[in-house]
OpenMM code with the backbone's topology and positions (N, CA, C; nanometers):
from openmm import Vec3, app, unit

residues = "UNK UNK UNK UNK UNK UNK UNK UNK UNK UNK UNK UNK UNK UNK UNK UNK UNK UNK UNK UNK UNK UNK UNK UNK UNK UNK UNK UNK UNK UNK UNK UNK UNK UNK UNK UNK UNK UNK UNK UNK UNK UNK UNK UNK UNK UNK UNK UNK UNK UNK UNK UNK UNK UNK UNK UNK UNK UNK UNK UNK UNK UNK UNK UNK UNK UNK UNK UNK UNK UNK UNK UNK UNK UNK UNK UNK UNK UNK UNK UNK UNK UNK UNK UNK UNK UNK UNK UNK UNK UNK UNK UNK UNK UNK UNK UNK UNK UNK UNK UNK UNK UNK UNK UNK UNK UNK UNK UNK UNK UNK UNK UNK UNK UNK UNK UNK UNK UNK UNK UNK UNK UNK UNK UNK UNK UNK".split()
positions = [
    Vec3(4.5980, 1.2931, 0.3876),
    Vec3(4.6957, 1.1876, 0.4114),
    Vec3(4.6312, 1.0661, 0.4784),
    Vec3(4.5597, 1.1132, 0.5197),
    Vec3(4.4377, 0.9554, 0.6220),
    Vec3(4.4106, 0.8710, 0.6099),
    Vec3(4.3355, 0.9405, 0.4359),
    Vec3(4.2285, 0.8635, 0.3536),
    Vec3(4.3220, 0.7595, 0.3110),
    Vec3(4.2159, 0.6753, 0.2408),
    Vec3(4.2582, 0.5801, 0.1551),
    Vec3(4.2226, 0.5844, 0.0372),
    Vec3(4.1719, 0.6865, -0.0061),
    Vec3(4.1683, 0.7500, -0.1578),
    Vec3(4.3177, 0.7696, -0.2086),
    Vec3(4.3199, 0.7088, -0.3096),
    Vec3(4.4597, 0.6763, -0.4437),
    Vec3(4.4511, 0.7734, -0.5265),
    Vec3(4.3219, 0.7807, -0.5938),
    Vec3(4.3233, 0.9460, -0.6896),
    Vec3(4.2185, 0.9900, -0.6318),
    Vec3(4.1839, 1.1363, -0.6622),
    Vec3(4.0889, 1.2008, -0.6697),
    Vec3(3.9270, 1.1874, -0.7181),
    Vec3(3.9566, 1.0917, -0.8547),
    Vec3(3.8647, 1.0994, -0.9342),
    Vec3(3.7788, 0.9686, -0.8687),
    Vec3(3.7822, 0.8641, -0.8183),
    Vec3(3.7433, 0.7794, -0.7699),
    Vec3(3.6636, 0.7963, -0.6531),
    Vec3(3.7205, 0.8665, -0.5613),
    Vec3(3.6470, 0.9330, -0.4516),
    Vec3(3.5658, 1.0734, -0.4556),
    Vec3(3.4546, 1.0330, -0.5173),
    Vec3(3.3526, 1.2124, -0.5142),
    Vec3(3.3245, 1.1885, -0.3656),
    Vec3(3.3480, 1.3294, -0.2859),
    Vec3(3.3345, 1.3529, -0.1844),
    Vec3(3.4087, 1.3803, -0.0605),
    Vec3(3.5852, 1.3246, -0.1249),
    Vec3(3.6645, 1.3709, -0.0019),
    Vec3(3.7359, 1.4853, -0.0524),
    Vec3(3.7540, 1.5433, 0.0483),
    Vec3(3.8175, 1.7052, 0.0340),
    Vec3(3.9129, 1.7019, -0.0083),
    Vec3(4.0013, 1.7457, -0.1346),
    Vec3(4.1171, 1.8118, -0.1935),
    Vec3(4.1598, 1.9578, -0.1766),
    Vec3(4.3136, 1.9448, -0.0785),
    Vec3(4.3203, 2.0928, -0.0641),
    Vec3(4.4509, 2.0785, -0.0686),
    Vec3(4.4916, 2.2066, -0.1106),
    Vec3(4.6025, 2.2379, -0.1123),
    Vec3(4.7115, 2.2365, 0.0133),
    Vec3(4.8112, 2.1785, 0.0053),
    Vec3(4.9028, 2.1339, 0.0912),
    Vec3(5.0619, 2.1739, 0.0811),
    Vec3(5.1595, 2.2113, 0.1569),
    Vec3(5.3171, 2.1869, 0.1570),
    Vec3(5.3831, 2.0714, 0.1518),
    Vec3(5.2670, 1.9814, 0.1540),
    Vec3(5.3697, 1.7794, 0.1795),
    Vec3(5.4590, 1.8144, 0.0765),
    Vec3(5.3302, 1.7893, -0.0341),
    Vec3(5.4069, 1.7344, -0.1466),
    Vec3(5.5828, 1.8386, -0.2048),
    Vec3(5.5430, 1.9716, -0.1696),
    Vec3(5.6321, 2.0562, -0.2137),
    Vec3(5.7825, 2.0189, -0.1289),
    Vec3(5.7157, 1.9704, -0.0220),
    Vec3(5.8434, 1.9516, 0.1113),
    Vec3(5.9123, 1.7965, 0.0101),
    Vec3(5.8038, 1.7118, 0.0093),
    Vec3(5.8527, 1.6083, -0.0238),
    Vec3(5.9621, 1.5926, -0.1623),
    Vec3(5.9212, 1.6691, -0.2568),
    Vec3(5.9835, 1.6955, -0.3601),
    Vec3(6.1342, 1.7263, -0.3851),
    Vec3(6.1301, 1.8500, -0.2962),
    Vec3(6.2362, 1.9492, -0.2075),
    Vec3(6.3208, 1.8278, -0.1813),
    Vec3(6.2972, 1.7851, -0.0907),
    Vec3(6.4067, 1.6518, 0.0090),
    Vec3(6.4396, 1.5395, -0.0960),
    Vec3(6.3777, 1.5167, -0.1678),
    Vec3(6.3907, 1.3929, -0.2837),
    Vec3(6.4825, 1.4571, -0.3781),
    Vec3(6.4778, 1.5544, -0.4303),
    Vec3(6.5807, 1.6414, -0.4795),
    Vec3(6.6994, 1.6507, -0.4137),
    Vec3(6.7126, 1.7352, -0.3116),
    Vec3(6.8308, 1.7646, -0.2093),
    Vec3(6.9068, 1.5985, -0.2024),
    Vec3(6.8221, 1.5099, -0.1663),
    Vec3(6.9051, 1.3763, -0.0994),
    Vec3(6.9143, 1.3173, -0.2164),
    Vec3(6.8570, 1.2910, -0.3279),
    Vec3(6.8800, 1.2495, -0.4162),
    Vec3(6.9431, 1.2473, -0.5953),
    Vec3(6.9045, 1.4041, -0.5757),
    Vec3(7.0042, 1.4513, -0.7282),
    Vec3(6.8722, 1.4365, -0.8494),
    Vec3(6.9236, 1.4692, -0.9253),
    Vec3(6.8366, 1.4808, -1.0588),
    Vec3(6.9334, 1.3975, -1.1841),
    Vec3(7.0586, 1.3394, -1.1739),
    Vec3(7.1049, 1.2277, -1.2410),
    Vec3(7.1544, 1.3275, -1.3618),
    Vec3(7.1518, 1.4115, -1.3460),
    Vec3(7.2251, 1.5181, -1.5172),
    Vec3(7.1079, 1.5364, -1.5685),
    Vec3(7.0062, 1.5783, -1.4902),
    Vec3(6.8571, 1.5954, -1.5905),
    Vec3(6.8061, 1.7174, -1.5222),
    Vec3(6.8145, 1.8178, -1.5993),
    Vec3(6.8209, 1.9954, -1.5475),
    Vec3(6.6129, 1.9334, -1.4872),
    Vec3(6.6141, 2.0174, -1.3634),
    Vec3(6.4562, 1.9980, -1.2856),
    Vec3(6.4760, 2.1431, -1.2479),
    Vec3(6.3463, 2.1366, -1.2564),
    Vec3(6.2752, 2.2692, -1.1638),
    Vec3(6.1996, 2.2938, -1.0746),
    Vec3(6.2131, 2.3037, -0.9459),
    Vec3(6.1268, 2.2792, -0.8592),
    Vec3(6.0207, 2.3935, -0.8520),
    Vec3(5.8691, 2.3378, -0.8543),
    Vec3(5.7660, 2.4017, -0.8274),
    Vec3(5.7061, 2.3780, -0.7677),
    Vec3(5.6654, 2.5620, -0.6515),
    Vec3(5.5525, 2.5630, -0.5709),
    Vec3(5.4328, 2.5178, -0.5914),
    Vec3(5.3711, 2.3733, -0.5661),
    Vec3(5.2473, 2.3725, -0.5950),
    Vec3(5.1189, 2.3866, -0.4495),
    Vec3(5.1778, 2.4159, -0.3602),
    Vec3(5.1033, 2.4475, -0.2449),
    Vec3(4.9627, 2.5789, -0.2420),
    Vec3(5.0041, 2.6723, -0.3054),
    Vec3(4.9555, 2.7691, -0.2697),
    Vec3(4.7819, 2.7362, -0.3098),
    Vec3(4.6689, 2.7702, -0.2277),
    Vec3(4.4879, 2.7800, -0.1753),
    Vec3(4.4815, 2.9304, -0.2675),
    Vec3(4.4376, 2.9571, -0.4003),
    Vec3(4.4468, 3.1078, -0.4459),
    Vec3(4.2794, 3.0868, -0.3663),
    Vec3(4.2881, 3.0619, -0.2829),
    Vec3(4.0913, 3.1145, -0.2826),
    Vec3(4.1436, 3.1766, -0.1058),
    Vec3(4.3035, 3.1155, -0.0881),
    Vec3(4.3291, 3.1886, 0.0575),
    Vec3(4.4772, 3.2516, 0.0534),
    Vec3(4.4793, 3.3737, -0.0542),
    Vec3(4.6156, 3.4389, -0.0988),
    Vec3(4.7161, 3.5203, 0.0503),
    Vec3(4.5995, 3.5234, 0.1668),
    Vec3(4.6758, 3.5529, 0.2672),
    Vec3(4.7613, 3.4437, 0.3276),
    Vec3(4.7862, 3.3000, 0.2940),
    Vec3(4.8785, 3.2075, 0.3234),
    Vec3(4.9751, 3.2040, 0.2556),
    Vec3(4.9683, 3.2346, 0.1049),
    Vec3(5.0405, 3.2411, -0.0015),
    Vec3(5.2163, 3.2872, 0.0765),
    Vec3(5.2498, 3.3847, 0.0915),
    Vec3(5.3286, 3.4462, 0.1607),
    Vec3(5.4378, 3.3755, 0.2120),
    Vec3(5.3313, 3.3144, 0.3507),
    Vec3(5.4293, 3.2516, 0.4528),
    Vec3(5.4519, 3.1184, 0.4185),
    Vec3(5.3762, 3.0342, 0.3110),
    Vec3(5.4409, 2.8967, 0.2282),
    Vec3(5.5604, 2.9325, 0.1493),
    Vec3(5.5615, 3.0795, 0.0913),
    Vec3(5.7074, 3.1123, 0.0047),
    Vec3(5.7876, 3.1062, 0.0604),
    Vec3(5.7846, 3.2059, 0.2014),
    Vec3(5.8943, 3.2116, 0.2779),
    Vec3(5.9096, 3.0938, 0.3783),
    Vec3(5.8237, 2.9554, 0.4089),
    Vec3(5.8870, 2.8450, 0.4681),
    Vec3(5.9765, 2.7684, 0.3425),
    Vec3(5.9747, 2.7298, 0.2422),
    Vec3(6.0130, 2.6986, 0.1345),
    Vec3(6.1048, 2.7371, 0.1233),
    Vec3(6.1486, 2.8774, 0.0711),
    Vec3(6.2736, 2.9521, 0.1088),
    Vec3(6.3665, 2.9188, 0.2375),
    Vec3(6.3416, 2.9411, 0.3145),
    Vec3(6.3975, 2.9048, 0.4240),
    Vec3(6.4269, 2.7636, 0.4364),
    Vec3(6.3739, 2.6949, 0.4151),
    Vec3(6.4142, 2.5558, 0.4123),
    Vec3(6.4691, 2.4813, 0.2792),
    Vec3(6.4790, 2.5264, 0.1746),
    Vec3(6.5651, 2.4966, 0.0554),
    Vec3(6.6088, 2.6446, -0.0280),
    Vec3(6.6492, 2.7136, 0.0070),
    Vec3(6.7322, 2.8237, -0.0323),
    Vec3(6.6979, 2.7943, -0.1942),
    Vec3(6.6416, 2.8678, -0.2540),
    Vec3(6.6566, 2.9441, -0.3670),
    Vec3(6.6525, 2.7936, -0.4959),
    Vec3(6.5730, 2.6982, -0.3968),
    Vec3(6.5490, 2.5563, -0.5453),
    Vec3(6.4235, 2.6029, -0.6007),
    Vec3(6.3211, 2.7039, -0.5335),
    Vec3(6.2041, 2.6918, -0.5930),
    Vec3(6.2343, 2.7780, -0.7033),
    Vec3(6.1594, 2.7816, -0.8451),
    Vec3(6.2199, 2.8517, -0.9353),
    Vec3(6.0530, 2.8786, -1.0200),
    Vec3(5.9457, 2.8220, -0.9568),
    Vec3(5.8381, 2.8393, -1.0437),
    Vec3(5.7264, 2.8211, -0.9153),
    Vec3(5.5984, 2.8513, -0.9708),
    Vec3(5.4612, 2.8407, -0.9044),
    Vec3(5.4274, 2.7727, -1.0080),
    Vec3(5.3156, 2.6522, -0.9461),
    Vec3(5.1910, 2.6248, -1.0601),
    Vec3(5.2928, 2.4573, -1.0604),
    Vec3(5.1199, 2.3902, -1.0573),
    Vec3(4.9921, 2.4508, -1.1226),
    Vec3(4.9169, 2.4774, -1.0135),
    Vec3(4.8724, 2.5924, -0.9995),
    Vec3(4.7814, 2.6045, -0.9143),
    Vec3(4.6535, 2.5822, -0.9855),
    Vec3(4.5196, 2.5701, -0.8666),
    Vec3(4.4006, 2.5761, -0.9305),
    Vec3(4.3016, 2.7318, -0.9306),
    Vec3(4.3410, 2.7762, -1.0767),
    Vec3(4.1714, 2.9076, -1.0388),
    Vec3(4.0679, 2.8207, -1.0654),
    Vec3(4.0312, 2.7396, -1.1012),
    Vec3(3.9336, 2.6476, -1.1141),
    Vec3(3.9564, 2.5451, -1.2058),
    Vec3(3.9420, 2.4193, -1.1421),
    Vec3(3.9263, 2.2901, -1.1982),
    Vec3(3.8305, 2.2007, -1.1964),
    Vec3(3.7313, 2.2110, -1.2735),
    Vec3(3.6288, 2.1663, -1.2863),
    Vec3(3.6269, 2.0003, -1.2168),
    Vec3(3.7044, 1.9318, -1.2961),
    Vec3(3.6964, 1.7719, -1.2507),
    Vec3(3.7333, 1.7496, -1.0770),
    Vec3(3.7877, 1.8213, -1.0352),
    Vec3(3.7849, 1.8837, -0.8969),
    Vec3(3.6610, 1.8751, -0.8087),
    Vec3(3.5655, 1.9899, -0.8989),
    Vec3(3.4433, 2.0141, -0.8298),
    Vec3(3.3750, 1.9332, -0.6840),
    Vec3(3.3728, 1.7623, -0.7164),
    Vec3(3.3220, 1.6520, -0.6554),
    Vec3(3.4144, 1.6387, -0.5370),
    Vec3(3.4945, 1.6950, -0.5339),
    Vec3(3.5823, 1.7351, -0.4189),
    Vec3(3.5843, 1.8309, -0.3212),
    Vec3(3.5427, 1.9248, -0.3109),
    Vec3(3.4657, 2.0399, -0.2801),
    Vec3(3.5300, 2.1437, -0.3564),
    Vec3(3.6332, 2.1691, -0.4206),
    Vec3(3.6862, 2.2691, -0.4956),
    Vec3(3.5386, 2.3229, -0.6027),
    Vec3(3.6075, 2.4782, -0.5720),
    Vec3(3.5353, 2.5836, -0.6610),
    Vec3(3.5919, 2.6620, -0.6998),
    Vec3(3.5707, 2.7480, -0.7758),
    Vec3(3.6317, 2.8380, -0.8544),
    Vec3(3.7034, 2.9616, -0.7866),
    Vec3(3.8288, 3.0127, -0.7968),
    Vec3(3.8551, 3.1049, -0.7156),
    Vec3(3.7555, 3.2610, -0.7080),
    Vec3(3.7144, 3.2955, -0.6053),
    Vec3(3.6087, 3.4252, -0.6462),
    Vec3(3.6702, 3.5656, -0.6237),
    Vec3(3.6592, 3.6325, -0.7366),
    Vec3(3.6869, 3.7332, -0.7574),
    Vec3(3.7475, 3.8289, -0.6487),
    Vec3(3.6804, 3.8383, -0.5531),
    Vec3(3.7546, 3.8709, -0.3972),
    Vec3(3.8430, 3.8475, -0.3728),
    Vec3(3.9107, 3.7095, -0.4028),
    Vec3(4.0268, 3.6494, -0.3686),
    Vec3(4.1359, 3.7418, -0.4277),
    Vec3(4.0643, 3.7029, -0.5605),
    Vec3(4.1762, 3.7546, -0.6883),
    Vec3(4.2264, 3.8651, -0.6517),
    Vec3(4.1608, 3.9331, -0.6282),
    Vec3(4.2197, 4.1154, -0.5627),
    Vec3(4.2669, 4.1033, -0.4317),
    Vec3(4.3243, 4.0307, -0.4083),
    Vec3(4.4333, 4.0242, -0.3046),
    Vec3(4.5771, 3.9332, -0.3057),
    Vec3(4.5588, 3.9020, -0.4395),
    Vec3(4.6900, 3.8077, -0.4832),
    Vec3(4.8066, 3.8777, -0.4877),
    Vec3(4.7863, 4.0553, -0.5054),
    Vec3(4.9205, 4.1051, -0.5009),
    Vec3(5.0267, 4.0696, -0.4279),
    Vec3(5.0299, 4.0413, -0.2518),
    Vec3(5.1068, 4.0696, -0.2076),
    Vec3(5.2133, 3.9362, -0.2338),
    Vec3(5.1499, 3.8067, -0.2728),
    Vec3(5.2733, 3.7215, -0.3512),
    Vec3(5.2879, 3.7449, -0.4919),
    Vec3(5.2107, 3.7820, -0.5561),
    Vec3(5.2627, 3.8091, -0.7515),
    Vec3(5.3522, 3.9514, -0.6924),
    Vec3(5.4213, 4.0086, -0.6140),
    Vec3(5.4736, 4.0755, -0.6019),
    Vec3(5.6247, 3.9896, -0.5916),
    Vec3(5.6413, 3.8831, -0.4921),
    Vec3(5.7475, 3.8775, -0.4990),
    Vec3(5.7380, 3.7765, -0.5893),
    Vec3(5.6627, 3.7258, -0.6958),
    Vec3(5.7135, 3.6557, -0.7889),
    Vec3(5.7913, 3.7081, -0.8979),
    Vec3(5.7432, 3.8348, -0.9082),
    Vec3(5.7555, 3.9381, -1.0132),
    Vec3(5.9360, 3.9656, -0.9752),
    Vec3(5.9388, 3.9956, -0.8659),
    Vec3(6.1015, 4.0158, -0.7798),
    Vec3(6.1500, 3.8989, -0.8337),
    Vec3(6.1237, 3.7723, -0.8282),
    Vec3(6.2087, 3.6467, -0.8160),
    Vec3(6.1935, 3.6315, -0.9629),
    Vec3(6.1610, 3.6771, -1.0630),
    Vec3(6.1422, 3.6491, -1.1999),
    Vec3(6.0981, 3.5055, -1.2065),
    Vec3(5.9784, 3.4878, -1.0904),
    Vec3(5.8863, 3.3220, -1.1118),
    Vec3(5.7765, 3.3178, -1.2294),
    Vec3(5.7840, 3.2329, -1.2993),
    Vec3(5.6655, 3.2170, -1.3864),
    Vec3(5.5673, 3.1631, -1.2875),
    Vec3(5.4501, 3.1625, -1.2926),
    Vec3(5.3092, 3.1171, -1.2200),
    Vec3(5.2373, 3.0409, -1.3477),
    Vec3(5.2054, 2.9346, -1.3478),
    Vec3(5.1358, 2.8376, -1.4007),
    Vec3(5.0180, 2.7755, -1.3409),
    Vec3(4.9082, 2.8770, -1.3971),
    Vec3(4.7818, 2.8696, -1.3398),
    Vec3(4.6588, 2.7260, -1.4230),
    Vec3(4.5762, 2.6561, -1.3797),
    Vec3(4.5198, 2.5676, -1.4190),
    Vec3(4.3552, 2.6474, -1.4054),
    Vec3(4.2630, 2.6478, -1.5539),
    Vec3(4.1975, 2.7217, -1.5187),
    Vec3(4.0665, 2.6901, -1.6896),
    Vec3(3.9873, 2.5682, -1.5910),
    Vec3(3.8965, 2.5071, -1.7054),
    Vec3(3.8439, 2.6593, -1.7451),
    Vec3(3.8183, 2.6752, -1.9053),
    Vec3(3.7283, 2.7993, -1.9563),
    Vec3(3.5580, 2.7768, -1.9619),
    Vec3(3.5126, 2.6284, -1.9541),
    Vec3(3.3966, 2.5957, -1.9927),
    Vec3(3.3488, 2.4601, -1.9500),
    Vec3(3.2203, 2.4451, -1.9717),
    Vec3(3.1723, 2.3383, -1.9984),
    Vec3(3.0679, 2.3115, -2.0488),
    Vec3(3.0492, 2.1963, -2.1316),
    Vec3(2.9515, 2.1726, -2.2431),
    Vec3(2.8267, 2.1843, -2.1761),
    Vec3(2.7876, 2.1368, -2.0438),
    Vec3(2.6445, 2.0952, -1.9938),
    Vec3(2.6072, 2.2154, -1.9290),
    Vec3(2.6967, 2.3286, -1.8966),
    Vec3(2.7053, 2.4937, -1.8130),
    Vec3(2.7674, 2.5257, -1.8357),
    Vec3(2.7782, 2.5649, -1.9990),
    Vec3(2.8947, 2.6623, -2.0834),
    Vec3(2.8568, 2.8409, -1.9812),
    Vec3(2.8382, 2.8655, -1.9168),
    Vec3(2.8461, 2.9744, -1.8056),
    Vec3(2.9628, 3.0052, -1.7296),
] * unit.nanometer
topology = app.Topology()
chain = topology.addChain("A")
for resn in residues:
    res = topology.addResidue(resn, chain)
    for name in ("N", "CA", "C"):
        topology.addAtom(name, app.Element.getBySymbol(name[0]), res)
């Protein structure tokens, strides 16, 4: 919020991380403002999958503070390459095996999760 970086892509070098602003902000712009007869869906985009032990307690502040608008996850990042120059990396496998304890209650809440997740690249197809 500090910076004076506008996008991402312009600034190689300042940190991009995952945050509640925007989800809060969304939330309240909704609530105070309406959607005008145009069906919306509000999505979690907060959740760090590289730190699934926060995952949790962002569902349940969310919850608690807008009762039952969130209706989806995603996009989260397992890896986004154009990112990279940001310090983002790929989620590591470690992580991954501990995502249960929120794909649990997504699975309860019948949430779709909409994951963002480059397969390749031409210069380190690896």
């Amino acid at each position: 919020m500090a910076s004076s970086c506008a996008y991402y892509l312009g600034c190689p070098g300042i940190l991009v991380k995952s945050t509640l602003k925007n989800d809060f902000v969304n939330a309240v712009n909704y609530v105070t403002k309406g959607s005008s007869g145009v069906h919306m869906t509000l999505s979690m985009t907060f959740p760090d999958l590289t730190l699934p032990q926060s995952v949790l307690d962002g569902i349940r502040l969310l919850n608690e503070e807008f009762p039952g608008l969130f209706r989806w996850m995603g996009e989260v990042n397992l890896v986004k390459r154009v990112l990279f120059d940001n310090a983002h990396r790929a989620v590591p496998l470690a992580a991954i095996t501990k995502w249960a304890p929120f794909m649990v209650v997504l699975r309860e809440r019948g949430m779709p999760l909409a994951v963002h997740a480059d397969l390749g690249n031409d210069d380190a197809p690896t």
